[in-house]
N, C-alpha and C positions, 0 to 999 in steps of 0.2 A: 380531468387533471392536467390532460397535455397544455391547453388553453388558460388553465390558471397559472401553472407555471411559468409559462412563457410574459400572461402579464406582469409576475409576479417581478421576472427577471429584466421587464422593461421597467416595472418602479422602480427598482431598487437601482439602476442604474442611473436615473436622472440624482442619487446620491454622491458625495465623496466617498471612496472607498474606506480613508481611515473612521470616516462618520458612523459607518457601515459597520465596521470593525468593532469599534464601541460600542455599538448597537445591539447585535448578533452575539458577541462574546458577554455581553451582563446578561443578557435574554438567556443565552447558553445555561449560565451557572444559575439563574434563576429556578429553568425547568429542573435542570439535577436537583434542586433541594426537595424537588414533588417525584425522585425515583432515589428512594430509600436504598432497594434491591441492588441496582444497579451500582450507588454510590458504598454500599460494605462490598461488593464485587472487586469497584477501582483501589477502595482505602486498603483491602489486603492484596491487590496487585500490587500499588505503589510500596505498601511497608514491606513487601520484599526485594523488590527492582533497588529503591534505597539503600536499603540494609547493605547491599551488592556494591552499591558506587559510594558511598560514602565508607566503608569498612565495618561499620558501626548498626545498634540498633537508631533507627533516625525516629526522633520525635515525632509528637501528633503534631506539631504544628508546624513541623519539612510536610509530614507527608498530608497533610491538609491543603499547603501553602503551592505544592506539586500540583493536588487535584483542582484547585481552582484555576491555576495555569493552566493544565489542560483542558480542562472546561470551558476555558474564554478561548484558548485556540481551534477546539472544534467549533464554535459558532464562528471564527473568521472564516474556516474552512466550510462553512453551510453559505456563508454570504458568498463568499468568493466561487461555490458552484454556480449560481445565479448573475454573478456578475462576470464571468470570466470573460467573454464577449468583450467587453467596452474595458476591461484591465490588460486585455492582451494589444487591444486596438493604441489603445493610452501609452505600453510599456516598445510599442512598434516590433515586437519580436517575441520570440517563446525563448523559453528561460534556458541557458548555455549549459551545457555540461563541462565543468571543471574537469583535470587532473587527465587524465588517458582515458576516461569514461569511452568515448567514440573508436579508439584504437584497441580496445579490447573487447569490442565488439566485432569488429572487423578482424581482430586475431579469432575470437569464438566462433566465426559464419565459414573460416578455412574450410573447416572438414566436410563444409555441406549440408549437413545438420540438424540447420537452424540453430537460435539460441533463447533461453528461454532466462526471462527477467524475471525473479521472484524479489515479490515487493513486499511492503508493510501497510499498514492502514496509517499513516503516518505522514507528518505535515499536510499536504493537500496531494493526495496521490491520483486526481482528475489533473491537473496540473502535471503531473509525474507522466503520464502516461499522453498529455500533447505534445512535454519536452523529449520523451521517447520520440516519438513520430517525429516530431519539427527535428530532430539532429539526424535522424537515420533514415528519412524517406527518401534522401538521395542515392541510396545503396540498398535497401529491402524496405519491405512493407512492414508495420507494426500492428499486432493482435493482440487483445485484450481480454483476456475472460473477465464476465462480469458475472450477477446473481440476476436474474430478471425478476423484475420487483411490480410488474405487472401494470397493463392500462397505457395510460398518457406518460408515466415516471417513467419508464424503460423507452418508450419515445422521446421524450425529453432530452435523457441520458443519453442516447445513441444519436442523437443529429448534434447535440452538443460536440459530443467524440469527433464526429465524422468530420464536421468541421473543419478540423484541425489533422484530419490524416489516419485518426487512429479508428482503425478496425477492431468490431464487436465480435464476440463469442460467447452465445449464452447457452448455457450447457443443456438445458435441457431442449435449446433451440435447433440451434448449430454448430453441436460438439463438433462435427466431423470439420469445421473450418480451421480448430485448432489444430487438427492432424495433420492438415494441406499445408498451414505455415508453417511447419518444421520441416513437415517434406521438403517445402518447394525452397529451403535456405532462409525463412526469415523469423524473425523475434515476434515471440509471444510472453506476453506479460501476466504472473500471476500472482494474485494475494495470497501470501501463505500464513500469516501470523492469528487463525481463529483456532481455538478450543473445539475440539470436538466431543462427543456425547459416547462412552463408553460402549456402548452398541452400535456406531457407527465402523464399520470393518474396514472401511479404504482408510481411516488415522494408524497415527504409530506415535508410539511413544519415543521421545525424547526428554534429552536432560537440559536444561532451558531455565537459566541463571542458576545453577546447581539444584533443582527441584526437576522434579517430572511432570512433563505435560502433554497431553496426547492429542496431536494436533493431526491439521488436513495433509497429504502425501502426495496432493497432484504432480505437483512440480517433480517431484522425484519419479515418479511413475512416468511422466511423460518422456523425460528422459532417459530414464532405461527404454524403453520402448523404439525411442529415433534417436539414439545416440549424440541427441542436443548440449550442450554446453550448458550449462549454469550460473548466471550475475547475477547479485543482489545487486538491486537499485533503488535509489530513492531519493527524495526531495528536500532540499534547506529550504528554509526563513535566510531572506536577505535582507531586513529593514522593511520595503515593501515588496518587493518581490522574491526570489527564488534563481536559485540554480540547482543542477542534478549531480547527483556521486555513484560512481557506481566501486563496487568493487574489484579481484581480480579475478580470474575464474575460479570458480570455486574445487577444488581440489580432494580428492578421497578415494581409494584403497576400494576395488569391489570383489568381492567376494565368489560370484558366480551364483547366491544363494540370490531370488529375485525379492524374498522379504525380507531376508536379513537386508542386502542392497537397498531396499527404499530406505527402512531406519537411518542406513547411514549415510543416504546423500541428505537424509531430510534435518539429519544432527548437523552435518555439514553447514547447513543453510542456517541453521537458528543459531547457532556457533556465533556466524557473521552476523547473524541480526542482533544479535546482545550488545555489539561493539554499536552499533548504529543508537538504539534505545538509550544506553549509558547516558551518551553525549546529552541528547535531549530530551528526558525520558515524558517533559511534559508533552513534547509532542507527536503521541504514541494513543493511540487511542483502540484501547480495550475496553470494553464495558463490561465484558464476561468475565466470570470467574477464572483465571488460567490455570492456578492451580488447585487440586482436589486436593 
């Protein structure tokens, strides 16, 4: 798999990107018409996220007109892992972070800490996670938890990363690497925004566009644990490229109870992610059911 991908990502380069773009995004929306499951999963995610940002119940045809945008935006973001190489070479640089993103980070790493990015599946978060590294490896190192997806693809994945500065954490590999980067003062980056399975015991329930959804708790645990700071981060659409937003630290009230405390840094965080979804909710990419 390692050696297909790698061709794959030398064809697809001798491409235009926006060619690419067209390409990947009708191919995208094509497959979803052959994942029934998966697309009643999105049509009752989006008719609720809607409902939320418009006031309103939204039509089947917003919330149709939504999932097809999202669908042509995840195959740009399946092209653009393959091409990243020859888009970053092309753009001469990794994509800027806007706004105080950089100096509130540098206020979060104060206490010694470390600080921990909780992120979304959202725009191109491969992307997300070099503009991390390319703005902050002049001051700490950047780590990443990933899923390891086994073989050549998790090879693929990790020299892709490395590339560009950003260090791997795969849990079932090398959890204890996450531990060192809080200790030793630097940012580690996590995806929080997946549904978990009712028997799953490390999720917690939270309220998440005013419905309940019981989602993963790492990011909150790790930080009761090392006393790390918490940003939400993540990635714009700039025409063709991208810049990064992060927000300010995330703020909340603890308890001294250790599960009551995960609940409520982990409401904290999805709080913040609602605001981020709102803006572009097509580029959000859930494929699971979120709410029961």
């Amino acid at each position: 798999m390692y050696y297909i991908l790698k061709f794959i990502s030398w064809l697809v380069s001798l491409l235009p990107i926006k060619f690419l773009h067209f390409i990947a995004g009708n191919f995208t929306r094509l497959v979803f018409c052959f994942l029934p499951d998966k697309r009643k999963n999105i049509y009752e995610n989006y008719k609720h996220i809607l409902s939320i940002k418009y006031g309103r119940e939204p039509s089947i045809a917003e919330i149709k007109k939504t999932m097809s945008d999202n669908f042509y935006h995840y195959g740009m973001f399946c092209a653009e892992f393959l091409y990243i190489n020859k888009l970053i070479k092309e753009i001469k640089s990794v994509p800027e972070i806007r706004g105080k993103g950089i100096e509130i980070i540098k206020k979060a790493r104060e206490s010694g800490k470390g600080v921990i990015i909780a992120t979304l599946h959202f725009s191109n978060w491969d992307i997300a996670g070099i503009t991390a590294s390319g703005n902050f490896s002049s001051f700490c190192e950047v780590w990443s938890v990933v899923d390891d997806l086994g073989g050549g693809y998790s090879k693929f994945v990790q020299e892709q990363r490395k590339r560009y500065g950003m260090n791997i954490v795969m849990p079932n590999k090398n959890l204890k690497d996450a531990y060192r980067a809080l200790q030793n003062n630097n940012v580690l980056c996590v995806l929080i925004d997946r549904p978990l399975p009712l028997n799953d015991k490390t999720g917690v329930t939270v309220e998440f566009f005013g419905k309940k959804a019981y989602v993963a708790s790492a990011a909150a645990r790790l930080s009761l644990k090392y006393g790390s700071k918490i940003i939400l981060g993540h990635l714009m659409r700039d025409n063709d490229w991208f810049y990064g937003v992060t927000s300010d630290i995330i703020k909340y009230d603890l308890t001294g109870n250790y599960e009551k405390d995960t609940q409520i840094i982990t409401q904290a965080i999805f709080k913040e992610a609602e605001k981020i979804i709102l803006q572009n909710p097509e580029q959000w990419y859930c494929f699971k059911k979120m709410w029961s």
